[in-house]
DRENPA-3360 file (N, C-alpha, C; in nm, 2 decimals, always signed):
BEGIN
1 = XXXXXXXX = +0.08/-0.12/+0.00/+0.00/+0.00/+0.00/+0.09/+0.13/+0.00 ~ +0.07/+0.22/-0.08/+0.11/+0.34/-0.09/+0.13/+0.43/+0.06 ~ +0.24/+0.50/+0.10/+0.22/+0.59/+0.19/+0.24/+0.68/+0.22 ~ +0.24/+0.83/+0.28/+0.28/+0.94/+0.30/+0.43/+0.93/+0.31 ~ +0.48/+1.02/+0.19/+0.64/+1.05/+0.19/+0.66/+1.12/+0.30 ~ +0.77/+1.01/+0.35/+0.87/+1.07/+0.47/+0.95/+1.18/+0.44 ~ +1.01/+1.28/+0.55/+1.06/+1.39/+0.54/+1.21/+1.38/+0.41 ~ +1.22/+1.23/+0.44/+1.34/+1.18/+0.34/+1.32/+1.21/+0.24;
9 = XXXXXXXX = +1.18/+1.13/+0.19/+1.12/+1.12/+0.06/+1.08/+1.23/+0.00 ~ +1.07/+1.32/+0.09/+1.01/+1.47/+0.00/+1.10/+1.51/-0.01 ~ +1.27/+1.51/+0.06/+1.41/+1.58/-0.04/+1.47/+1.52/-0.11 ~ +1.40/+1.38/-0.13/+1.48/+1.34/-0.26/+1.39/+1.30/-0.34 ~ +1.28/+1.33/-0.32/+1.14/+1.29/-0.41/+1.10/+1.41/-0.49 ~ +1.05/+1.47/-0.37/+0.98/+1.61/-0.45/+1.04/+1.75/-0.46 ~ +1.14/+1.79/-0.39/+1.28/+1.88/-0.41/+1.31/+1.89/-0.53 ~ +1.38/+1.75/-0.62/+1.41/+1.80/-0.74/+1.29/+1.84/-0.85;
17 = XXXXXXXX = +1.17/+1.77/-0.80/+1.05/+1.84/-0.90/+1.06/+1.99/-0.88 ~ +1.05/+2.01/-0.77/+1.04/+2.23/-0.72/+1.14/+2.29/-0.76 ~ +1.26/+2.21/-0.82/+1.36/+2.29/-0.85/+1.27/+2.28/-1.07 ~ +1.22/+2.23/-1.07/+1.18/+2.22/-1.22/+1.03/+2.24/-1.26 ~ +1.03/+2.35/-1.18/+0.86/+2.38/-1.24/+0.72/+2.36/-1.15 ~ +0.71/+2.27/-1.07/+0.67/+2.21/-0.97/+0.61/+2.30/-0.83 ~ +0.55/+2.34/-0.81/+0.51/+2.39/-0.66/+0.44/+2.34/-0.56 ~ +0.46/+2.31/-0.42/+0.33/+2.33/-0.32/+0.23/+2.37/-0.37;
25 = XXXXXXXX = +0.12/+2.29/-0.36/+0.00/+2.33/-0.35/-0.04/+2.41/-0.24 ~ -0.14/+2.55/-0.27/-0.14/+2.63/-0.11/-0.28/+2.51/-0.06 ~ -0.24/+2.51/+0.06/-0.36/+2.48/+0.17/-0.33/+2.31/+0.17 ~ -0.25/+2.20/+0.10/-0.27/+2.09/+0.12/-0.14/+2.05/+0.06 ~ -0.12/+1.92/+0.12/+0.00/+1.84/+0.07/-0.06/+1.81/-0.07 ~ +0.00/+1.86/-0.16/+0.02/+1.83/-0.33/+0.08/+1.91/-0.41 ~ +0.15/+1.88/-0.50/+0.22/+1.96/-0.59/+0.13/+1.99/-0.71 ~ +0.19/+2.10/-0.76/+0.05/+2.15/-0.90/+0.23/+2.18/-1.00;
33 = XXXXXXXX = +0.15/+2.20/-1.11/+0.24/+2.27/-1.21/+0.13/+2.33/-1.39 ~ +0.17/+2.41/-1.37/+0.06/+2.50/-1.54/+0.17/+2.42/-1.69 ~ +0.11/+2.37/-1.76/+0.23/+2.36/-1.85/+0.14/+2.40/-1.96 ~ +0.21/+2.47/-2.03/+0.17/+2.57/-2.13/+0.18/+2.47/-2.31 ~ +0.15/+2.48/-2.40/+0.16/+2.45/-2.53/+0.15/+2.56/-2.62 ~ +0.14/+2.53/-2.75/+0.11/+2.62/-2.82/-0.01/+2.62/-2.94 ~ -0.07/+2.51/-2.88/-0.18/+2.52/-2.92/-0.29/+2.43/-2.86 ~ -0.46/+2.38/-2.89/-0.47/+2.28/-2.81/-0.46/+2.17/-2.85;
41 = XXXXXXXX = -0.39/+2.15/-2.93/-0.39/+2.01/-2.99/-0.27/+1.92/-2.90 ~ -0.14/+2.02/-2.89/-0.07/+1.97/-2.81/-0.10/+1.98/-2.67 ~ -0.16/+2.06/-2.63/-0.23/+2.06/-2.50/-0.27/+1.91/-2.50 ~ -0.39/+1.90/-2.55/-0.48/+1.78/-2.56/-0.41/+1.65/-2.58 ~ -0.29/+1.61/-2.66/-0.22/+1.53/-2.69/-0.16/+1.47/-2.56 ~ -0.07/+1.59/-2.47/-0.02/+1.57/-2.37/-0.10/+1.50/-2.23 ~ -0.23/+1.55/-2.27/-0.31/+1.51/-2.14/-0.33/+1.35/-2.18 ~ -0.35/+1.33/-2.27/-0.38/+1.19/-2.37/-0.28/+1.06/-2.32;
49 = XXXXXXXX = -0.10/+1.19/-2.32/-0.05/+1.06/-2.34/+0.04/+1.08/-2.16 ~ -0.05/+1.13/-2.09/-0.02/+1.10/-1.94/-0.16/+1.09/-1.88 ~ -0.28/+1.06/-1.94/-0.37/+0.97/-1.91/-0.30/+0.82/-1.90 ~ -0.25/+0.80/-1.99/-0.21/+0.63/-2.01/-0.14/+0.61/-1.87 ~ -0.06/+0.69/-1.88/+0.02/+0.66/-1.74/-0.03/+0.63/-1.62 ~ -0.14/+0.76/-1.59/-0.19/+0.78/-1.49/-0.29/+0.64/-1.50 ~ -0.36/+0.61/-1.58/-0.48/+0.47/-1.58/-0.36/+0.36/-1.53 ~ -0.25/+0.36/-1.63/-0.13/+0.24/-1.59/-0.10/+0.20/-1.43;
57 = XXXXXXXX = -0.10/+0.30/-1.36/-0.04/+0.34/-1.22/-0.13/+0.30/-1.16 ~ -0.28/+0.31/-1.21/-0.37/+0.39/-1.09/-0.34/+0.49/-1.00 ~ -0.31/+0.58/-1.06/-0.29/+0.68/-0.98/-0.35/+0.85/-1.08 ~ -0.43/+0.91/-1.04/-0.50/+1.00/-1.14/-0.49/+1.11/-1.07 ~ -0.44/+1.22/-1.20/-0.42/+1.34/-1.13/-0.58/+1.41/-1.14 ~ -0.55/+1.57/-1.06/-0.67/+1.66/-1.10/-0.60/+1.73/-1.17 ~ -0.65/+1.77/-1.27/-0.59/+1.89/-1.38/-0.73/+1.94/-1.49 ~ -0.71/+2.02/-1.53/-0.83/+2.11/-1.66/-0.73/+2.14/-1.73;
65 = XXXXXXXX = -0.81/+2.14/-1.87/-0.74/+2.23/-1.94/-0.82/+2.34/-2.01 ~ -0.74/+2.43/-2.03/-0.76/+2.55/-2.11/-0.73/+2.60/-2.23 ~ -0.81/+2.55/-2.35/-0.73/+2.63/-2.45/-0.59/+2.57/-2.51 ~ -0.47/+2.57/-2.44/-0.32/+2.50/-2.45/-0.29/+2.49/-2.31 ~ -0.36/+2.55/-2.21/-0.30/+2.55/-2.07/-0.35/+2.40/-2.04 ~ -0.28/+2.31/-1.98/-0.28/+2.25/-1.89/-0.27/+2.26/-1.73 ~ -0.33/+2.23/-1.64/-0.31/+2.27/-1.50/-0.34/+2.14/-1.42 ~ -0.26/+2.10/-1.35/-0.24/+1.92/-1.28/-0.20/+2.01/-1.13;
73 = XXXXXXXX = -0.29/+1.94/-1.03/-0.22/+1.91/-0.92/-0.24/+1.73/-0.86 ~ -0.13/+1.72/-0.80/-0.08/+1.56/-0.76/-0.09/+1.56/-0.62 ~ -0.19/+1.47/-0.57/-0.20/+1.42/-0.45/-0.25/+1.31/-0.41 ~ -0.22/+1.18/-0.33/-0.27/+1.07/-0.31/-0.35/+1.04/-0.21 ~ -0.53/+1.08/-0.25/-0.65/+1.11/-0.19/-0.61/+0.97/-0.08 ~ -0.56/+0.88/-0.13/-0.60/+0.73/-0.02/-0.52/+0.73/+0.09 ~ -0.36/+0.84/+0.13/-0.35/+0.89/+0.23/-0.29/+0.96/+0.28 ~ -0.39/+1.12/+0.20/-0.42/+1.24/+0.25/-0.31/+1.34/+0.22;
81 = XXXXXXXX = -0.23/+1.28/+0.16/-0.10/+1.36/+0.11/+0.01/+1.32/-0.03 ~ +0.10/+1.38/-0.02/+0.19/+1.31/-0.09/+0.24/+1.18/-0.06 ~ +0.30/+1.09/-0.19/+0.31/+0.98/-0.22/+0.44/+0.93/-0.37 ~ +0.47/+0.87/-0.32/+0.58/+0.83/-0.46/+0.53/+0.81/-0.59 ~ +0.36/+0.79/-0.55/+0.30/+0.80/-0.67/+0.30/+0.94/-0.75 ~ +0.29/+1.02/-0.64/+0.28/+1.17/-0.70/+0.41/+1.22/-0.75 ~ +0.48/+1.18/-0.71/+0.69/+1.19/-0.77/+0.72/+1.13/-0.90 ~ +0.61/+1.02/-0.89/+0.68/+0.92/-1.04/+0.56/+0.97/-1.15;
89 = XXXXXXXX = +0.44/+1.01/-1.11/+0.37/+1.05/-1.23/+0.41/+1.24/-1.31 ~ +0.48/+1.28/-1.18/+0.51/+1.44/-1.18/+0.63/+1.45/-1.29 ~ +0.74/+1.33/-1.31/+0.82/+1.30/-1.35/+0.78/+1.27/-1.47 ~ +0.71/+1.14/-1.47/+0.66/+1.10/-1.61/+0.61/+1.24/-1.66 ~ +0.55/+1.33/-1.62/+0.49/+1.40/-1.70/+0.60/+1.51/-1.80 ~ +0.68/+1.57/-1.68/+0.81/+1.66/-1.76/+0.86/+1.58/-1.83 ~ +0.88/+1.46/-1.85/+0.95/+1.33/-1.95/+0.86/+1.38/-2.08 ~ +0.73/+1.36/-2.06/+0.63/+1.37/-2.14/+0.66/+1.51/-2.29;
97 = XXX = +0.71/+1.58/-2.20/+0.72/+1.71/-2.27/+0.83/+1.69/-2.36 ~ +0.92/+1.62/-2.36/+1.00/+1.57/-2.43/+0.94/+1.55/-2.61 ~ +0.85/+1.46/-2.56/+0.76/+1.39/-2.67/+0.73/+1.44/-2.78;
% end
């Protein structure tokens, strides 16, 4: 079972995400990030192809999009905070941009 990242786990888990785009969420343990395109096709593409991920994992972010904006915040509702789940899909995703 998945658990709340240790004080360990959030400086070597989610530290290097904040150094790359990545923020606190205000008011709750979760990380958010806006990722922009330039149009919505690639907006839409991206969300497409970090759905797969996210279904793969079981683990599903909240995010909308807008237009080309994307907006994801990561948190693991089952307990109540951050999770390695949220590190490895936050990852997958800036990988994604690669694409």
């Amino acid at each position: 079972m998945t658990e709340l990242l240790s004080d360990t786990g959030r400086k070597t888990m989610i530290a290097p995400l904040l150094a790359n785009g990545w923020a606190m969420a205000e008011g709750r343990d979760a990380i958010c990030k806006t990722f922009v395109f330039d149009d919505f096709t690639q907006a839409f593409a991206f969300m497409t192809r970090a759905a797969l991920w996210a279904e793969k994992w079981d683990h599903h972010p909240e995010w909308s999009n807008v237009y080309k904006t994307v907006s994801v915040v990561l948190t693991t509702h089952d307990v109540g905070g951050l999770s390695v789940l949220d590190a490895k899909l936050a990852r997958k995703m800036d990988q994604l941009l690669a694409v």
